[in-house]
Steps between C-alpha positions, in 0.01 A plus 500: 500500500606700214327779677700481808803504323456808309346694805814452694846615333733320713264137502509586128913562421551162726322305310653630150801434628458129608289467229759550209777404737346180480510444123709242386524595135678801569816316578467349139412795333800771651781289569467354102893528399356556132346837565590737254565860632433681180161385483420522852308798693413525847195673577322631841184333606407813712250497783402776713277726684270738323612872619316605761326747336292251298219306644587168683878594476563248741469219246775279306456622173709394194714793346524526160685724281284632171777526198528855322457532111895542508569086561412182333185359574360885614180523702553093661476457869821340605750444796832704508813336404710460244828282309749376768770786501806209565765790547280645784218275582761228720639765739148606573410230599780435719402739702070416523683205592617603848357454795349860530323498198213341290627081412697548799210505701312267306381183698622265291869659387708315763357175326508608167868601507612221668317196297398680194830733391413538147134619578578682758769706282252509194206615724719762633629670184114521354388655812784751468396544106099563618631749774727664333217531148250580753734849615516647154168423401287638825767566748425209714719520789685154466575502894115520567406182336415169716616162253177295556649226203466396148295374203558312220640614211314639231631498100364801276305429202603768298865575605745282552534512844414267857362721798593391852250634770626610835220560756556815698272713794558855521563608832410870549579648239160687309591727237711445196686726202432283192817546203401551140411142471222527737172681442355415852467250776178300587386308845271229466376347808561137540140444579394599179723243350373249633108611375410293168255738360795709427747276261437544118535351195735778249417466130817649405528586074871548351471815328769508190696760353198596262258529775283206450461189641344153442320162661814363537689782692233486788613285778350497864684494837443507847431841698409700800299797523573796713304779513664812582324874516487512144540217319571113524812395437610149398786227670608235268760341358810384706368753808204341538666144463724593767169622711326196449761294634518721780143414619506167422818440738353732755164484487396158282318748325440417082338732250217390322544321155536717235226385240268635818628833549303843332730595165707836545558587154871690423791542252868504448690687254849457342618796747434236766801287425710729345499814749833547622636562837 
């Protein structure tokens, strides 16, 4: 089944879309009167096609964005997005609200707007945030993105901070200008996702200021492993939270426990929190 789904794009968008249009908990999670802008980001859950130049370019694939040493948390795999701009961010998304452009043509926006006002208006002001993040970190064309829906929220461990995922499918558009904050952009096929063998378990040390670190600065999380021409990079943290829940809503796919996944030893550094932007 899963099989089919992937092999066909427009079987496979279809059922994204009813399948987080479906979710119930998003209604409680966006339209919360409590939310508190200043902590909030919006970030792009991007899916596309591989370029065509690559091998099985035909493929949903999840884009990533690799972070530059210039940023916070440099070298992670992450979505683009950023803090909710409140002077810009709601007249954007007035206008991805119309009925030419991405929510506007969103199969459940009609509804949404009339029975759900304060998600509706929440959703749309994150999706502008992600779009708008998403321009001036790869020059994602924000009128070439298909809303497919959203995910719940994710809170940062580190940073004080709650991450709102907005799912998004990249139309045409195959080649992207990464800003300063990006050192490059990765496509992982979906199909490789959903493969077990290829989760890990990261042994992560906290490195301090003096260089050296102990038994009680190790902690281990939940990864994936992608193998690119020259070396394997890692997705954890809040990304691959935000992944997981993706496949489990989509595909009723689970990782494997964590005590039973191979150990993929790293470290973190002061310079990890403390970069600046």
């Amino acid at each position: 089944m899963k099989n089919l789904i992937l092999n066909n794009n427009s079987r496979f968008l279809q059922h994204v879309i009813t399948t987080l249009g479906d979710r119930v908990r998003q209604q409680q999670e966006l339209s919360n009167p409590e939310i508190d802008w200043r902590t909030t980001a919006g970030v792009l859950m991007l899916l596309g096609q591989k370029p065509a130049r690559v091998e099985s370019g035909d493929e949903p694939c999840l884009v990533l964005n690799k972070r530059s040493s210039k940023v916070r948390q440099p070298g992670d795999l992450c979505f683009p997005g950023g803090s909710i701009a409140l002077r810009i961010d709601p007249y954007l998304a007035r206008i991805f609200s119309l009925p030419f452009a991405s929510l506007g043509r969103w199969r459940y926006w009609s509804e949404r707007k009339k029975y759900h006002y304060g998600l509706a208006k929440t959703m749309s002001i994150i999706w502008a945030t992600g779009l708008r993040e998403s321009f001036e970190e790869m020059r994602l064309n924000p009128f070439g993105v298909r809303f497919l829906g959203s995910l719940p929220p994710q809170p940062l461990v580190m940073f004080k901070r709650t991450i709102y995922p907005m799912v998004g499918w990249i139309k045409r558009q195959k080649r992207f200008f990464p800003n300063w904050e990006v050192e490059a952009v990765l496509y992982v096929p979906l199909k490789d996702l959903l493969k077990p063998d290829h989760y890990g378990r990261y042994r992560l040390q906290m490195v301090g200021a003096s260089g050296k670190s102990g038994a009680a600065a190790v902690q281990d999380f939940p990864c994936f492993r992608i193998q690119t021409h020259n070396r394997t990079e890692i997705l954890w943290g809040a990304t691959y939270r935000i992944t997981v829940d993706f496949l489990k809503y989509a595909f009723d796919f689970t990782p494997p426990a964590l005590l039973s996944l191979p150990v993929v030893e790293g470290a973190l550094d002061e310079s990890y929190i403390t970069g600046s932007r």
